[in-house]
Steps between C-alpha positions, in 0.01 A plus 500: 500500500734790597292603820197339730274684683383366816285709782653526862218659726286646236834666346565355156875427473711440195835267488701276311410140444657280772448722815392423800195653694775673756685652225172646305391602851847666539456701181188608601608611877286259666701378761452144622729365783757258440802323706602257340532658143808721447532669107838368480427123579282238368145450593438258813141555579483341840463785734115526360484859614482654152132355409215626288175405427504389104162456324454203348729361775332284837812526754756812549777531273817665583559806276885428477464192297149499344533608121308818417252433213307746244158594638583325896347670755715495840341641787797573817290621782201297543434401857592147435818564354626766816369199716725258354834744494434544849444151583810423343722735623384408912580151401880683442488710811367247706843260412715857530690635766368841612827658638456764160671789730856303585477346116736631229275543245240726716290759319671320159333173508207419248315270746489783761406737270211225340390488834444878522367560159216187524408666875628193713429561875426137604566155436258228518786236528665351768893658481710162434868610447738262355769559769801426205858582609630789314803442258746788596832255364560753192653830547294661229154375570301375771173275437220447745248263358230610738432801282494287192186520317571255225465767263791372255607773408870409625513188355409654200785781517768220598384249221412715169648783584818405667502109381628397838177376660648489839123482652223283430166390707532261691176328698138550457231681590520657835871430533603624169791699550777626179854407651848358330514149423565282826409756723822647488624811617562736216858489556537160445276517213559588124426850565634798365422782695382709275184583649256543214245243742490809779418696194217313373380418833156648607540455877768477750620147437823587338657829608950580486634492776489803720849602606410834573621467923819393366562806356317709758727337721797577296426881486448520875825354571745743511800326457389430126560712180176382329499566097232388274481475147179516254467295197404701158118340512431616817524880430174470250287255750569630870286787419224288383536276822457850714194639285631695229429416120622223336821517334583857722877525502616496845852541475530795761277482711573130555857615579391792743299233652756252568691775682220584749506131546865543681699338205857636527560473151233445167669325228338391156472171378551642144859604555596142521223427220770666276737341641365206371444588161921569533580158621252339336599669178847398498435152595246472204799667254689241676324201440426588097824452463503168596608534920161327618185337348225725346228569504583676785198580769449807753505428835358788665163324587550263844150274408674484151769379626348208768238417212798440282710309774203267516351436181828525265813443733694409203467854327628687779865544336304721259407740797685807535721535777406848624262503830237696511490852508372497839769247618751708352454822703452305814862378396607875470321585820734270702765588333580782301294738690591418830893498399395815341338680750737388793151253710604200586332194257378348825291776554277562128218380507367474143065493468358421023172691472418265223138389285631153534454227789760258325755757617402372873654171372795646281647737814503191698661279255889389638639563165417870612799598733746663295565762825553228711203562658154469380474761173107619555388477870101519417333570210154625516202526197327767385198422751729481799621840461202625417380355848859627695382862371121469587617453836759758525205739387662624202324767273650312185283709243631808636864482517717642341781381227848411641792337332633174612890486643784526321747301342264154525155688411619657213322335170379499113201462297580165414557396868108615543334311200659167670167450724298427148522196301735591169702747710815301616530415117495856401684606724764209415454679119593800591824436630638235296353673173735806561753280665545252167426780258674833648160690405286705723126443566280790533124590538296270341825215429520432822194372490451137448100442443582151354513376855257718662136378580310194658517284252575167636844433319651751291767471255758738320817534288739776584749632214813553689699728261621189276347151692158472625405362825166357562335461801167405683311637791218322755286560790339252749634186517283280228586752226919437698422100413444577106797664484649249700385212356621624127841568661514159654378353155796646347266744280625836671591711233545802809837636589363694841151389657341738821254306709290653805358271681143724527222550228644890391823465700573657805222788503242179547724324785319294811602798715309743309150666604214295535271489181824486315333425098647506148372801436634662803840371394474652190425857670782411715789405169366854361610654794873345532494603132388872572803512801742365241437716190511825845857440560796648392709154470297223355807263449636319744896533427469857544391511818797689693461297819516184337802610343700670772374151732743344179779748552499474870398162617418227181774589260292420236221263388526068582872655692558224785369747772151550243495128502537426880231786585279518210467134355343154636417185432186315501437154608260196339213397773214243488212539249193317429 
């Protein structure tokens, strides 16, 4: 049978064998309220406010997991079944804490806006609040268990989609509560940062941490010469986060914004994105023939990098040296720029706009002090400076285009289509295609749509003039242990292997807007993709900048100075 039809309030509704009575509904436009079904997770049907009447059927079922069936009849708005959504949902708000206005996920928060659409104006319940201490140990994320619903959709996120499983329900009944194992603080747990939980989370219960004062602070203070730098994803999702379409490019504006904020100086993340691609270039050339062990990995994802420092310690050799791009302009910012421009280090302070609440953790790491001082002061999501220019009243939708600062802002197309899964790789291609072969891309070759898309793991075999290099490409961290596992196996047949930590990369980040789905992200790839093919450069060894920063300050790419600023180590922690 190729298609059922079922009827959904007297409208007859056709789908495909194996749906559920929420996704016929869905198809039809019958909305029926959910919280704790997201489209990108599995189903966990406990939250009971998603259920229909079902001829044939004695009690409620819940639409999200009941199989639709030709000729059901499903009725969603009978008295009894509003009675029981609303019954349901006071038993949530009674065991909730009210304080929605001082919350960080106000006006964004499903069980607020449940309560609004389902006309909640009393509870029947007595209020009986948990009273749970808040876990505020990470610097990425903050937990408070009081606003847990037991939804599951984080422990779903951590387990399939990021194979960590950090969380996992502890207790019963009344005093269920999702929290890492032992009760531990986040910090001490195997955790890495990457945020996708705050993403999947319907309520307030797991939010970044707001370090917004911090940087208010630092702009009041006049003593300070405050830059910031924005990370390529942001540009196609701060727009979003402050009410314009989806995928809008935001490049200018976000720029022009940044300077009514009081930032001395706006630098771009994508500068040092092809710087990168130089370093990292090299070192791969490097290591093919025969200076270090291969396959060799990116390391321009900081959850990448914790998840592997837990779960595969010994495979860190194969991890490329380079920091991150945002790590390497903080670098710069301390010391290049200051020595440049004649301000003493002491007095940068250096603020990442970036889609990613790992980078909390990364800026803080000790390895991260190249300057001598700390490299990236604060680092704040997508969300937080969407919140910083709320507040500062900022007409974001009407302002107009302005360039970022010079010599540190200055960029190419294949520093933008980093934020997207596939786009470190191709931009990797790029350079080391002309590099090993002495031929120029153009147009449509410079376009590699063998790593493109959301497919889980993607795979490809460059011809490099007379060798061929082959190489692999993941995003979110279970599709990272495949690869990982093959590698570890010794069946790795990759010579160069880009892992982002988040399902799509960096355009679906914890930091990013609320509501974040896959097929947002996909709008969001499309975008970086638009802004790359609108530049002039698209290749990251021609960007000018990069290349007088070589002339004037590096010498030249994995040079003792590029090593001491630009390169790391990581280091093997505790895993499960």
């Amino acid at each position: 049978m190729s298609e059922i039809t079922l009827t959904i309030d007297g409208i007859k509704v056709r789908t495909s064998p194996g749906s559920t009575i929420l996704e016929a509904a869905r198809k039809a436009g019958i909305k029926i309220p959910t919280l704790c079904w997201h489209e990108d997770l599995g189903v966990q049907s406990v939250c009971r406010l998603c259920v229909v009447e079902v001829n044939g059927a004695r009690p409620l079922q819940p639409a999200c997991s009941y199989p639709a069936a030709d000729g059901m009849v499903v009725r969603t708005n009978t008295p009894a079944v509003r009675q029981a959504r609303r019954l349901n949902l006071e038993l949530l708000l009674a065991r909730h804490p009210d304080g929605c206005l001082s919350c960080a996920r106000n006006l964004k928060c499903e069980l607020q806006q449940l309560a609004q659409d389902l006309g909640i104006r009393d509870i029947r319940f007595e209020r009986m609040e948990r009273g749970l201490p808040k876990d505020e140990s990470s610097p990425s994320l903050v937990r408070d268990p009081n606003k847990c619903i037991n939804c599951r959709r984080c422990l779903e996120a951590c387990e399939s989609v990021q194979s960590v499983a950090t969380l996992s329900v502890v207790n019963r009944g009344f005093e269920s509560v999702a929290l890492p194992a032992f009760g531990d603080g986040l910090m001490d747990a195997v955790c890495v940062m990457c945020g996708q939980c705050s993403l999947a989370c319907p309520t307030g219960a797991i939010t970044e941490r707001d370090d917004t004062e911090r940087v208010w602070a630092a702009l009041a203070d006049p003593r300070k010469h405050v830059v910031v730098q924005t990370a390529p994803a942001v540009r196609v999702s701060l727009g979003e986060e402050l009410g314009l379409p989806v995928g809008a490019i935001a490049t200018g504006k976000m720029v022009a914004a940044l300077r009514r904020l009081g930032f001395d100086r706006v630098f771009d993340t994508d500068f040092t994105a092809d710087l990168t691609i130089m370093e990292e270039g090299h070192e791969l050339l490097e290591r093919m023939k025969g200076s270090g062990p291969l396959p060799m990995f990116t390391s321009c994802s900081p959850g990448w990098i914790k998840f592997i420092e837990h779960f595969y310690p010994e495979l860190l050799p194969h991890v490329s040296t380079c920091k991150s791009p945002q790590q390497m302009l903080g670098a710069l910012a301390k010391t290049f720029y200051p020595d440049t421009a004649g301000i003493p280090r002491e007095n940068v302070f250096v603020v990442s706009i970036m889609p990613c609440t790992a980078k909390k953790f990364e800026a803080q790491r000790p390895e991260m002090r190249s300057s001598g001082y700390q490299d990236i002061d604060v680092v704040l999501t997508t969300r937080e400076l969407g919140r910083m220019l709320r507040e500062a009243g900022i007409d974001f939708a009407n302002l107009p285009e302005e360039e970022f600062d010079p010599p540190l802002g200055m960029s190419t197309g294949a520093g933008a289509i980093f934020g997207a899964t596939g786009g470190v790789m191709e931009a990797a291609l790029r350079t080391v295609y002309e590099v090993v072969t002495g031929d120029e891309l153009e147009g449509e070759s410079l376009e590699f749509h063998e790593v493109r898309g959301l497919e889980g793991v993607k795979e490809a075999e460059i011809s490099l003039g007379g060798s061929k290099v082959r190489v692999a490409v993941a995003h979110g961290l279970s599709n990272a242990r495949k690869v990982m596992e093959r590698v570890k196996a010794g069946d790795a047949p990759w010579q160069f292997i880009e892992i982002m930590c988040c399902p799509g990369g960096c355009i679906g980040g914890g930091g990013q807007p609320i509501g974040t789905t896959m097929a947002l992200r996909a709008q969001r790839a499309a975008a970086l993709y638009t802004a790359d093919r609108d530049m002039d450069l698209r290749s990251s060894h021609k960007n000018p900048a990069v290349n007088a920063l070589y002339e004037q300050y590096l010498e030249r790419p994995l040079s003792e100075r590029s090593h001491e600023l630009l390169h790391t180590h990581y280091t093997p922690r505790r895993g499960w």
